[in-house]
C-alpha positions in Angstrom: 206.3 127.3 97.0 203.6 129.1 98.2 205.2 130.7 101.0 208.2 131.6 99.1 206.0 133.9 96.5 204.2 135.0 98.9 207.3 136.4 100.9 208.7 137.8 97.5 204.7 139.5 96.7 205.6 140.7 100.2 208.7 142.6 98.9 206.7 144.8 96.1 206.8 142.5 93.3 204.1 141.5 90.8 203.1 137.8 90.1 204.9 138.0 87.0 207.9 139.1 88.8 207.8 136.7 91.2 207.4 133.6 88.8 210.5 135.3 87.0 212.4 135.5 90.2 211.5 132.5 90.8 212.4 130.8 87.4 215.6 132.9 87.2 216.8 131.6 90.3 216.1 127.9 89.7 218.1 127.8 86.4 221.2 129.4 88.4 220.9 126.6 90.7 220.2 124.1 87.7 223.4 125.6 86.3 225.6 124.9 89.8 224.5 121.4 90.7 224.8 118.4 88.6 222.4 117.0 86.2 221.2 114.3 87.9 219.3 117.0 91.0 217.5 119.2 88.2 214.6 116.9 88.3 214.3 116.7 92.0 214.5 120.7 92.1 212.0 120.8 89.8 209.6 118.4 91.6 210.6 120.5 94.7 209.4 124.0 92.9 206.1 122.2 91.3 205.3 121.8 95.4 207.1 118.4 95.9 209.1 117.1 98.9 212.0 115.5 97.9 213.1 112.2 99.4 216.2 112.9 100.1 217.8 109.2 101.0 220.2 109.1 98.1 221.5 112.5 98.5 222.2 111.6 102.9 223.3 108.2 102.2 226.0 110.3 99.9 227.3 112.3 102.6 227.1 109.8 105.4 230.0 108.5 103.5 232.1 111.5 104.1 232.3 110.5 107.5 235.1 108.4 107.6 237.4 111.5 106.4 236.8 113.3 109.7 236.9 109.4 112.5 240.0 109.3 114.1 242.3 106.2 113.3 
């Protein structure tokens, strides 16, 4: 999180802007992505890595659409 404000204070904006960006940006993702991932987004913005087991597992599951028969 640290690098990412400190790329945007790079860009000419404030510390206030940047936590707005910041902020802003997070709720449009919130908004895209089901419930269930807004507390893992927020864990990842408080400086949090995610484990992201659940989320692989998921998708390893799509594999079978694309195995030939």
């Amino acid at each position: 999180m640290t690098e990412l404000k400190a790329k945007l204070m790079a860009l000419g904006l404030s510390e206030e802007m940047t936590e707005q960006v910041i902020a802003t940006v997070a709720e449009f993702v919130k908004s895209k992505v089901p419930e269930s991932y807004h507390g893992m987004l927020d864990g990842v913005l408080a400086g949090n890595t995610p484990d992201l087991g659940g989320i692989l597992g998921n998708l390893g599951g799509l594999g079978g659409l694309f195995r030939k028969k």
